[in-house]
C-alpha positions in Angstrom: 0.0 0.0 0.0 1.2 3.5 -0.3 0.5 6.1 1.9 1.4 9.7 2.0 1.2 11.7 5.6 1.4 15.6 5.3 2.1 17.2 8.8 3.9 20.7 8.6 5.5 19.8 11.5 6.7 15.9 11.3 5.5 13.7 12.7 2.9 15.4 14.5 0.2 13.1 15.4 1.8 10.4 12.4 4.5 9.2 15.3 3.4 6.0 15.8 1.3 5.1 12.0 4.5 6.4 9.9 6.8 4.3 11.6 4.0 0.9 11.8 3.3 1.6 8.0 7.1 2.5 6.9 8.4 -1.5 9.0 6.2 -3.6 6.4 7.9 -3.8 3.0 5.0 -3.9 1.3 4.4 -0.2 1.5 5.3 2.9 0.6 5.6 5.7 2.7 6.0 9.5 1.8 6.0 11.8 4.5 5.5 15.9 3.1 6.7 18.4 5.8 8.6 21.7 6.2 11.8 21.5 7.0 12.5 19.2 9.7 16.4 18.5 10.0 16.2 16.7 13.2 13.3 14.4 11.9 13.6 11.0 9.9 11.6 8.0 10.4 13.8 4.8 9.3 11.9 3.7 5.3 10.2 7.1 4.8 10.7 9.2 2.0 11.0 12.4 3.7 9.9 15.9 1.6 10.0 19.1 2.6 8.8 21.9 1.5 8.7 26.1 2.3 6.1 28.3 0.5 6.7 30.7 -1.6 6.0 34.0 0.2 3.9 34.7 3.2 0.9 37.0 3.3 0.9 40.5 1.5 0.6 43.3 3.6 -2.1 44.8 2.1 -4.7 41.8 2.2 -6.9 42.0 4.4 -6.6 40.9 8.0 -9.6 38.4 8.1 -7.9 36.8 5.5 -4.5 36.9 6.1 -4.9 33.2 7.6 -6.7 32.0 4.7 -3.7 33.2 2.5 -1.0 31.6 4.5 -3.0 28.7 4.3 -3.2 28.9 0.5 0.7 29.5 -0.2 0.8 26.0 2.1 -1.4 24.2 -0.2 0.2 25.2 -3.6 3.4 24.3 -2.3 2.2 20.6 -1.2 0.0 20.4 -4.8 3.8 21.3 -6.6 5.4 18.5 -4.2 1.9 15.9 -4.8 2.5 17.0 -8.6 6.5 16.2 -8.6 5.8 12.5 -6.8 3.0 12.0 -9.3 4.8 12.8 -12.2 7.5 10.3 -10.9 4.7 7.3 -10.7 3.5 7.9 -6.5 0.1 7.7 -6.3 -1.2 7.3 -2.5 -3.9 4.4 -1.7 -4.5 6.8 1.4 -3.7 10.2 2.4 -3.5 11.5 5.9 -3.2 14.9 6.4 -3.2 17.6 9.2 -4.9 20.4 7.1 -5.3 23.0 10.0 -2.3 25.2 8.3 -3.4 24.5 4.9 -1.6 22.0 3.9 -4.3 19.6 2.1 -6.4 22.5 0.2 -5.6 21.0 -3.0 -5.2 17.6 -2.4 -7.9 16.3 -4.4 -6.8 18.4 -7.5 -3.7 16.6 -7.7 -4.6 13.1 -6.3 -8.7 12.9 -7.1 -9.0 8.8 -6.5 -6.7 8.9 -3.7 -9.2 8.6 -0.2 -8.3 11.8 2.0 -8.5 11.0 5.9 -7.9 14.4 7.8 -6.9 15.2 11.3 -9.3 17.7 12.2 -7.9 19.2 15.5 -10.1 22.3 16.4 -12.7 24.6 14.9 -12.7 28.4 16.2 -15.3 30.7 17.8 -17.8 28.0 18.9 -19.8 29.7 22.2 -18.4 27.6 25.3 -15.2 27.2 23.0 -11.5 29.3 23.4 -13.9 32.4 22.2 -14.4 34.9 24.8 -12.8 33.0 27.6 -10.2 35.2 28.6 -11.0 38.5 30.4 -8.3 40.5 28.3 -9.5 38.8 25.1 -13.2 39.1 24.8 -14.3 38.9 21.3 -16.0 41.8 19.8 -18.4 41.7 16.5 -15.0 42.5 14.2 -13.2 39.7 15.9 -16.1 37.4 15.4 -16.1 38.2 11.6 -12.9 37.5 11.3 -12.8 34.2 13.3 -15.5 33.0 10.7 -13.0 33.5 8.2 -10.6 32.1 9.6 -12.7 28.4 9.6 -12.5 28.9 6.1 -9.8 26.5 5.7 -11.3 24.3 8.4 -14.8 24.2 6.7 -12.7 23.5 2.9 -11.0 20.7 4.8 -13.7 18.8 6.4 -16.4 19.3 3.5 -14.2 17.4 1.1 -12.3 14.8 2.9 -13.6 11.5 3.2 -13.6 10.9 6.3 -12.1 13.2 9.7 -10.3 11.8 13.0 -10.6 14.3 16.2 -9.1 13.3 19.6 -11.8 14.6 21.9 -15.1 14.3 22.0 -15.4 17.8 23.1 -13.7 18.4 20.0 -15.6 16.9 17.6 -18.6 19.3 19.1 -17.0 22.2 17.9 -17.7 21.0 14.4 -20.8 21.9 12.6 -23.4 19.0 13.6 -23.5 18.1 9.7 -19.9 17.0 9.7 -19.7 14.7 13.2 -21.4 11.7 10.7 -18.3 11.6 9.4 -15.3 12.2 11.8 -14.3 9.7 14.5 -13.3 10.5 17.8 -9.7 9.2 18.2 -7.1 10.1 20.4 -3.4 9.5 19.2 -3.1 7.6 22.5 -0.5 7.1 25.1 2.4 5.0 25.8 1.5 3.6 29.0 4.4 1.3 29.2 7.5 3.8 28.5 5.0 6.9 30.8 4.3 5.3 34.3 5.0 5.5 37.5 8.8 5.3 38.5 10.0 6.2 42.4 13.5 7.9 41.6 15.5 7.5 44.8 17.5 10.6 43.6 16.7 13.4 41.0 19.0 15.7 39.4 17.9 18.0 36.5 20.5 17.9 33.6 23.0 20.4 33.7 21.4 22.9 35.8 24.0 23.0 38.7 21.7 25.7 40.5 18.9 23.2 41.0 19.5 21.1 43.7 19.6 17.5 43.5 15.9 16.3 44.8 14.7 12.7 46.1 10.8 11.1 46.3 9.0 12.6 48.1 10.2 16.1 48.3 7.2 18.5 47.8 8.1 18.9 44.0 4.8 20.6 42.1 5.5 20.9 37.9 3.9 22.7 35.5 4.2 21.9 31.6 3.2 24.2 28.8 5.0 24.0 25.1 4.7 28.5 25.9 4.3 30.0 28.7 1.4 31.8 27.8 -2.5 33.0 28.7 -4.4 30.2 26.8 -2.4 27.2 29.1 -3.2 29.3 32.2 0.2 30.5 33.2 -1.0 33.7 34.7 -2.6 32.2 37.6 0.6 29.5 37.8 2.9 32.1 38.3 0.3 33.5 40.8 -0.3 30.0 42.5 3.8 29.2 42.7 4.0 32.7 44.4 1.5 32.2 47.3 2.6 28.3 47.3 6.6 29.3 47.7 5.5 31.4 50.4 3.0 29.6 52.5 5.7 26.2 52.0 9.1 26.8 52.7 10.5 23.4 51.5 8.5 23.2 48.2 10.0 23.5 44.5 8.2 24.7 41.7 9.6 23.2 37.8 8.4 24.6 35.0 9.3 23.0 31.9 8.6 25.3 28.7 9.4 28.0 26.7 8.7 31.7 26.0 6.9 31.8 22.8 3.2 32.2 21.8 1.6 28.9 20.2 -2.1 30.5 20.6 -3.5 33.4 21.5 -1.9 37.0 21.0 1.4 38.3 22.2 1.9 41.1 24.3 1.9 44.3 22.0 5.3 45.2 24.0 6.9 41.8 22.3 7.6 41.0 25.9 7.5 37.3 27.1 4.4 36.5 29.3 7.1 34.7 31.7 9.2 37.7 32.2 6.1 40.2 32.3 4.7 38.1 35.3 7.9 37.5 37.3 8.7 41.7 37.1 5.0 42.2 38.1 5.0 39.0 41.0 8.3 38.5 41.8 8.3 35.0 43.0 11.1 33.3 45.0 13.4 32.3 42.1 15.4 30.3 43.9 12.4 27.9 44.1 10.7 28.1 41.0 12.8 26.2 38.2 12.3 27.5 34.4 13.9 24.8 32.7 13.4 25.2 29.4 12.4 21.9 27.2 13.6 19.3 28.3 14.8 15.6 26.7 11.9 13.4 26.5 13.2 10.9 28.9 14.0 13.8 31.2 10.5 14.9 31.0 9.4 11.7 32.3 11.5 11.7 35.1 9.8 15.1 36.5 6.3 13.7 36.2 7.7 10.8 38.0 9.1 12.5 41.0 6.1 15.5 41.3 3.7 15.2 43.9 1.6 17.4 42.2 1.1 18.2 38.9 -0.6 21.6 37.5 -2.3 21.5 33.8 -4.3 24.5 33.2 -6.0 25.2 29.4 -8.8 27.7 28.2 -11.4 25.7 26.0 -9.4 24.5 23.8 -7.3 21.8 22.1 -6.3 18.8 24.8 -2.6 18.5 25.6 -0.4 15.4 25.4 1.2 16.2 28.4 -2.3 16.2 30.5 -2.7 12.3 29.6 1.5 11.8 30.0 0.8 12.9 33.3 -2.0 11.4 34.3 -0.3 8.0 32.7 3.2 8.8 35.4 1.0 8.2 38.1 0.5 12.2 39.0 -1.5 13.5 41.3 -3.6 16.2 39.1 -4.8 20.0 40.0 -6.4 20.8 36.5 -8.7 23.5 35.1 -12.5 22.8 35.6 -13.0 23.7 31.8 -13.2 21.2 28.8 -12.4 19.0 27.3 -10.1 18.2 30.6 -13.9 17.1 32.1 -13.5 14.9 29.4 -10.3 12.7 31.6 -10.7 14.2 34.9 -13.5 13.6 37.3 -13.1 15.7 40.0 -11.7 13.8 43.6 -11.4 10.4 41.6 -8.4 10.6 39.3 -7.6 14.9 40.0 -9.0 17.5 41.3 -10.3 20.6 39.3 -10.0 23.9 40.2 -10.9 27.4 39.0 -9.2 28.7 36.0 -8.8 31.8 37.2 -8.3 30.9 40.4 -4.8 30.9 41.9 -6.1 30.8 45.2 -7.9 27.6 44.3 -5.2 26.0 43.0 -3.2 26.6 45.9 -6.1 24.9 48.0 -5.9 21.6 45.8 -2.1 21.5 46.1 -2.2 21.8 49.5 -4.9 18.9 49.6 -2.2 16.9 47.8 0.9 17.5 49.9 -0.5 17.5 53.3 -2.4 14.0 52.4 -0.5 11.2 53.9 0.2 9.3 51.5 -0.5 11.7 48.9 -3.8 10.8 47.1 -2.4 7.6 46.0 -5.7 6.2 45.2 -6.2 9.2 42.8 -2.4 8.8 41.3 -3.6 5.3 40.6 -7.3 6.1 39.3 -5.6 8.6 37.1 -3.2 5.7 35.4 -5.8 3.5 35.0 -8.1 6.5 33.0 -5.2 6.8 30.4 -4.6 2.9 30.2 -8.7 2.0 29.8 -9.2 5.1 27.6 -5.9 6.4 25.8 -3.8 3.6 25.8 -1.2 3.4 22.4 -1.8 -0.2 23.1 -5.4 -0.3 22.4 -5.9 2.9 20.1 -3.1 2.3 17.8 -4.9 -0.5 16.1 -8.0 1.6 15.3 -5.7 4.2 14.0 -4.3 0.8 11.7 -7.7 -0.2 10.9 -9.2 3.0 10.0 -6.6 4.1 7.9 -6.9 0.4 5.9 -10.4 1.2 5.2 -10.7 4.4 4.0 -7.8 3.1 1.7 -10.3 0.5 0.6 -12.7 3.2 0.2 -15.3 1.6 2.6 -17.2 4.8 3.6 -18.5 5.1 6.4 -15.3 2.9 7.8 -16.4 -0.5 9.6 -13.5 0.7 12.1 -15.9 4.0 12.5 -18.1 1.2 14.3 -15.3 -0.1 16.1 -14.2 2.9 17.5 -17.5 3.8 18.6 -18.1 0.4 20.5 -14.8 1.2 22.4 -16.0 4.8 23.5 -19.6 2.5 24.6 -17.7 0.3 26.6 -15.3 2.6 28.5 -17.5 4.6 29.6 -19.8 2.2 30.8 -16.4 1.2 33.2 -16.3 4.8 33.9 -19.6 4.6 35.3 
């Protein structure tokens, strides 16, 4: 079989499926990306690309996104062009066309099934839209985050069939599109991300962080930026009154200081630094360590005892489910689609967005608990391994992929999928 996976950023959510695809001989694999240096999987053909130009300054703002997104998708048609010109013509696509990418897929490729990764559709009422106090959306705003769907509603309308991971999600869709989109989660390694008790910890090379042990009151907080739409505001907040009211607790942060959504500061200053000058925490307690190696990573959420994830409405982090799957005892935003993993005082606690003070609270619960909420640790595991499990989603992935290759629409793994969602919930229950 050949299959072509475009991601602008590689793999993306194709981690697992390039690599299961790319080990059988019997297939071809074509990965189209921008350029990713770093980034090979062993038996696929790797492609980059860079469009040509970005937006012109003089189009208009509501469609500047649009734009970017078309430059994206003439680039990939010239790649799809090349590698049909040369004899490649997928059996399957799979595509991530949030940025674009797959606008022109079908012009290039019109026999060849199109299974998209449909991540998040903007300005739904109860969705990232009007959330944030500083960022409430006003009637030009909402004009222009219709436009901006334009790509999303050119994506979904002619692909064959659409994965999502949350079920949340998949409601922000139009209801005339969820007959053909699947909820799917990428899923988690549960056997590499679990519970480890590290006798000793030391953080890289970071000599000013002091070597810690299990059982130390470590709290961590992971965000790709440090930045309004994870929440960092009332983090920083929360470490500040929690560094004071606990003199042997240590606060890592693992992150960096750019924007992935929402604005940035018209000053160009980093959220971080703007709410360390205004709070000024104990630094010599709260640990900004940058991104870490993966393994690394692990090792944090193995030795916190308690673990902050905090998100606006909005697309669901990996590192909410890696945490959850290390065993961590979770404080996390009462918002969705974290209700989706979390029930409150069974496997985390949920606290006020916009609540530092109540975030502080639930930590607090954790670390003065004896044994701290190791019931909870455990029900949180066992959420990620009934529910998100690599072991037990990865197949589906397999199978879906196989049948919209076949062109069997709807997909009997559509069925499938569903019967899962049936069945763990009824355990939930």
């Amino acid at each position: 079989m050949r299959i072509l996976f475009i991601h602008p950023n590689m793999p993306g959510q194709y981690k697992h499926l390039a690599r299961i695809f790319a080990e059988d001989p019997a297939n071809e694999v074509v990965f189209i990306t921008k350029p990713k240096p770093d980034v090979d999987i062993p038996n696929v053909k790797k492609i980059s690309y860079k469009a040509s130009r970005e937006a012109s300054f003089e189009t208009h703002r509501y469609l500047v996104n649009f734009e970017r997104g078309i430059f994206q998708g003439q680039e990939v048609w010239r790649v799809c062009k090349k590698l049909k010109e040369q004899g490649f013509t997928p059996d399957v696509i799979c595509a991530h066309p949030g940025w674009g990418d797959g606008l022109f897929l079908k012009e290039i490729y019109p026999d060849s099934p199109l299974l998209n990764f449909q991540e998040f559709f903007y300005g739904t009422p109860g969705g990232d839209m009007n959330f944030l106090p500083d960022d409430l959306t006003g009637i030009d705003d909402m004009a222009r985050i219709k436009i901006k769907n334009a790509v999303n509603l050119y994506s979904i309308n002619y692909c064959d069939w659409g994965i999502t991971p949350t079920f949340w999600q998949q409601k922000q869709y139009p209801k005339e599109f969820h007959t053909k989109m699947s909820v799917l989660h990428d899923g988690i390694d549960t056997d590499k991300v679990r519970p480890m008790e590290w006798k000793t910890f030391k953080i890289g090379n970071m000599p000013r962080i002091p070597e810690m042990k299990f059982g130390d009151e470590i709290i961590t907080y992971i965000s790709r930026n440090f930045e309004p739409y994870r929440g960092f505001p009332t983090f920083i907040e929360a470490a500040d009154i929690i560094l004071k009211k606990r003199p042997k607790a240590r606060i890592i942060a693992i992150g960096a200081d750019d924007v992935s959504y929402g604005k940035k500061r018209e000053d160009g200053k980093p959220w971080r630094h703007y709410y360390i000058d205004k709070i000024k925490p104990d630094m010599s307690r709260l640990h900004f360590v940058g991104y870490l190696p993966y393994d690394e990573m692990l090792k944090v959420l193995q030795i916190s005892s308690a673990h902050i994830y905090l998100t606006v409405p909005f697309v669901l982090s990996w590192s909410l489910l890696e945490a959850m799957s290390a065993g961590c005892a979770m404080v996390a935003s009462r918002t969705p689609p974290v209700m989706e993993a979390i029930e409150h005082g069974k496997n985390g606690l949920l606290a006020d967005f916009f609540s530092p003070q109540d975030v502080v609270d639930k930590i607090e619960q954790i670390l003065d608990s004896p044994d701290r909420m190791q019931n909870m640790r455990a029900a949180a595991r066992q959420t990620v391994v009934d529910r998100y499990d690599l072991k037990k989603l990865l197949p589906m992935h397999l199978a879906l992929i196989r049948d919209v290759a076949s062109k069997q629409l709807p997909p009997p793994a559509a069925k499938t999928i569903e019967e899962f969602h049936n069945h763990t919930m009824k355990i939930a229950a």
